[in-house]
VOLUMMAR-193064 format. One line per field, with one value per atom (N, C-alpha, C): residue number from 0; x, y, z; atom name. Coordinates in pm, 1 decimal. Layout:
REM residues N
k <- NUM|...
u <- X|...
v <- Y|...
w <- Z|...
a <- CA|...
This chain:
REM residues 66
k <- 0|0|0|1|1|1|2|2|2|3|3|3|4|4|4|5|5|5|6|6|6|7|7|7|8|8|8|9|9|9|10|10|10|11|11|11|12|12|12|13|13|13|14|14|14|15|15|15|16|16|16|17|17|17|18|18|18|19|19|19|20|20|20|21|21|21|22|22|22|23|23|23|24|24|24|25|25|25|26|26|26|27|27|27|28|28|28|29|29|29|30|30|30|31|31|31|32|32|32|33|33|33|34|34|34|35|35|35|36|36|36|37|37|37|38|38|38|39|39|39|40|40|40|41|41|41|42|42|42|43|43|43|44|44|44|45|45|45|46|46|46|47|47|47|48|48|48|49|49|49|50|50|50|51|51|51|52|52|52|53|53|53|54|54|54|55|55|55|56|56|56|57|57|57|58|58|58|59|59|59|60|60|60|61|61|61|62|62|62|63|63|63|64|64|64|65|65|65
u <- -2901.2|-2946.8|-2829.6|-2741.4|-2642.9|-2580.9|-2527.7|-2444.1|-2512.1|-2623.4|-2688.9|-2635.2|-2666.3|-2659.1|-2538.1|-2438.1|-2302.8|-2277.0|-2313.9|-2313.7|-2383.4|-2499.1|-2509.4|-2503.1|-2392.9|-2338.4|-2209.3|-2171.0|-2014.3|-2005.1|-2188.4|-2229.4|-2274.6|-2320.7|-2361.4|-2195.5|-2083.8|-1992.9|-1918.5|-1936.9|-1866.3|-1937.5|-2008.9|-2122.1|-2051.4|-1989.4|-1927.0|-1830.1|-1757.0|-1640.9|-1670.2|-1768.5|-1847.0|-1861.8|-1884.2|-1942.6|-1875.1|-1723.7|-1661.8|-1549.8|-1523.6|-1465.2|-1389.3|-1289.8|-1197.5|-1302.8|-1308.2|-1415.9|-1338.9|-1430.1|-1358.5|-1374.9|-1387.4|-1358.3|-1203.7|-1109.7|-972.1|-985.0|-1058.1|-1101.8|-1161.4|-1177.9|-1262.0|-1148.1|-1184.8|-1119.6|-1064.1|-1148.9|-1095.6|-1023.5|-988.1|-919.3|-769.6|-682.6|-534.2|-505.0|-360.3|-287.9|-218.0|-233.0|-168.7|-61.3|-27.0|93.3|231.3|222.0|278.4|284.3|209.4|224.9|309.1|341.7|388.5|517.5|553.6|715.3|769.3|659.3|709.0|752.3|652.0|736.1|847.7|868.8|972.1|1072.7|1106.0|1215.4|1289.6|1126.2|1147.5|1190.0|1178.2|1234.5|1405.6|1396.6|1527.8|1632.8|1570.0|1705.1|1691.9|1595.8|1558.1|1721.6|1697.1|1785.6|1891.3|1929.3|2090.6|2117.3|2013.4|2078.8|2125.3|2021.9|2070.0|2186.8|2233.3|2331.6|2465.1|2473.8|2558.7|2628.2|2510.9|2500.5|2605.6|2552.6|2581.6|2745.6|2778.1|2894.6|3011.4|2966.6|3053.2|3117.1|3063.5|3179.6|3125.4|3036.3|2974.5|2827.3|2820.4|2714.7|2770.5|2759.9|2830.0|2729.9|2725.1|2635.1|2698.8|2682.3|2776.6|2646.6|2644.3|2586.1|2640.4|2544.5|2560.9|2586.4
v <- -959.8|-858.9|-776.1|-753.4|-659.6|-741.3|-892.2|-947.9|-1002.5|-960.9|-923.3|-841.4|-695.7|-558.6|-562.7|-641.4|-606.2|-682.7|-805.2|-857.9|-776.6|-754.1|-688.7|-557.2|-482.1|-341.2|-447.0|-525.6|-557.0|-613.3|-703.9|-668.7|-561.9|-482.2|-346.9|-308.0|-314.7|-206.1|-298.2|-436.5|-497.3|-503.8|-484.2|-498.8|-421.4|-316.6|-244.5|-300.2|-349.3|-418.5|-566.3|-632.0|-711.3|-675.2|-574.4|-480.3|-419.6|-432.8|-328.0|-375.1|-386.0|-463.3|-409.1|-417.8|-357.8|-374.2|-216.2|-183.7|-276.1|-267.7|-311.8|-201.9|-49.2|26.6|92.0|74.2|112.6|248.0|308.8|489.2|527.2|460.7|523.2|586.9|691.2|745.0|701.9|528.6|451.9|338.2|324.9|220.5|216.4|122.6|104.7|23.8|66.4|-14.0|-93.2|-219.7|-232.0|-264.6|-341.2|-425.1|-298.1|-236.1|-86.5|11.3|-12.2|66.1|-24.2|-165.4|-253.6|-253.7|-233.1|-204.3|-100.6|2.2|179.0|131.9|91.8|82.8|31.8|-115.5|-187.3|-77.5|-52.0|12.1|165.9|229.0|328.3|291.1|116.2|80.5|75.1|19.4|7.4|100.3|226.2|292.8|378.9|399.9|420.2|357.4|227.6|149.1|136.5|139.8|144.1|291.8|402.5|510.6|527.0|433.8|459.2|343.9|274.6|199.6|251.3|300.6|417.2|552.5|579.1|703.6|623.6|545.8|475.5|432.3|358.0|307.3|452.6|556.7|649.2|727.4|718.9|757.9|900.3|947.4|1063.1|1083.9|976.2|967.2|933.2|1017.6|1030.7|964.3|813.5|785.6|755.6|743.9|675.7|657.0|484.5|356.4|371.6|342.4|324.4|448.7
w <- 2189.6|2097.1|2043.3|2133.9|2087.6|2010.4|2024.1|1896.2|1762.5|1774.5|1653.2|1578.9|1649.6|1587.2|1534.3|1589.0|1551.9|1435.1|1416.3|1282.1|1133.5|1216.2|1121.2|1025.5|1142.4|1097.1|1057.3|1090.3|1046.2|877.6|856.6|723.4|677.6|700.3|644.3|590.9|656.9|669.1|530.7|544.5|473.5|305.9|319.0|200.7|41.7|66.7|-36.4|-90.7|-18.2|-56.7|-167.1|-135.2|-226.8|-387.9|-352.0|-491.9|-572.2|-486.1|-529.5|-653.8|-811.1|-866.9|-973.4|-1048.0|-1107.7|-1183.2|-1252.8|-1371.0|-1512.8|-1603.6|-1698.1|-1798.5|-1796.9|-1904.0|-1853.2|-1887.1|-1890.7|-1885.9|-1922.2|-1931.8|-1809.4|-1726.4|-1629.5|-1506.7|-1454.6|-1342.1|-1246.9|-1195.7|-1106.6|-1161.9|-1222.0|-1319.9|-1296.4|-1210.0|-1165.3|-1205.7|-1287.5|-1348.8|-1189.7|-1133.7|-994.0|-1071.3|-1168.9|-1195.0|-1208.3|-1282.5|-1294.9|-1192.3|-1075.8|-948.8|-870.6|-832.4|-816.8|-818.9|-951.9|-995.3|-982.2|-977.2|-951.8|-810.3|-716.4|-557.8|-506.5|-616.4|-614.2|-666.7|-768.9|-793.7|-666.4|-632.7|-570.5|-416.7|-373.1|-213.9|-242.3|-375.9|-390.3|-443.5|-502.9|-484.4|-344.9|-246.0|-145.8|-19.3|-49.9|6.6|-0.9|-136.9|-219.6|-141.6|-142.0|-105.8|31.2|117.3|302.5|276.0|215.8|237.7|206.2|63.0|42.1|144.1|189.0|317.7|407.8|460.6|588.3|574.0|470.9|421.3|360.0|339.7|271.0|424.8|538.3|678.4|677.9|615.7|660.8|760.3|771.9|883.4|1028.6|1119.3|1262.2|1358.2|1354.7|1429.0|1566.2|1660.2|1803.1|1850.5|1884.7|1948.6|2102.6|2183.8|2333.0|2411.8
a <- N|CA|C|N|CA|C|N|CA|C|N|CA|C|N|CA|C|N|CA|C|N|CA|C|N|CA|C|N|CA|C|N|CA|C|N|CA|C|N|CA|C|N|CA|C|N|CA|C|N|CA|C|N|CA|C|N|CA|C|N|CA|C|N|CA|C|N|CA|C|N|CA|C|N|CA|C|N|CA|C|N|CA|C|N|CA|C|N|CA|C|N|CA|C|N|CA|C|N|CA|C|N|CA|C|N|CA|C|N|CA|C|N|CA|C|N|CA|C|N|CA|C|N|CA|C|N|CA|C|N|CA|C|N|CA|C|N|CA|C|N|CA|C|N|CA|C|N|CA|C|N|CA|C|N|CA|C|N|CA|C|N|CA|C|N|CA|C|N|CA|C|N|CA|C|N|CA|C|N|CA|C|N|CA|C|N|CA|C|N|CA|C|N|CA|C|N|CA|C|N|CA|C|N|CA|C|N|CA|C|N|CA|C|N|CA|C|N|CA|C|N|CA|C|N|CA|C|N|CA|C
């Protein structure tokens, strides 16, 4: 009985996600550009990175290992 119940809260829980679908009015509130959020992150890991590498390499970071 109980691995019943659990299927079927695990469909209940899953059920939204089914439903849930990139609108197609471009105006609407929930409407994400992903492709353009995508490249915003990409660009923002990488000067992220360029910058701890810079840091690290310019002899102003006092790290001592062991």
């Amino acid at each position: 009985m109980q691995e019943v119940v659990l299927c079927l809260l695990a469909f209940l829980v899953g059920l939204p996600a089914l439903d849930a679908n990139d609108p197609e009015d471009k105006n609407s509130p929930f409407y994400y550009d992903w492709h353009s959020l995508q490249v915003g992150g990409v660009i923002c890991a990488g000067i992220l990175c360029a910058m701890g590498i810079i840091v690290l390499l310019s002899g102003k970071c006092k790290c001592k290992f062991g």
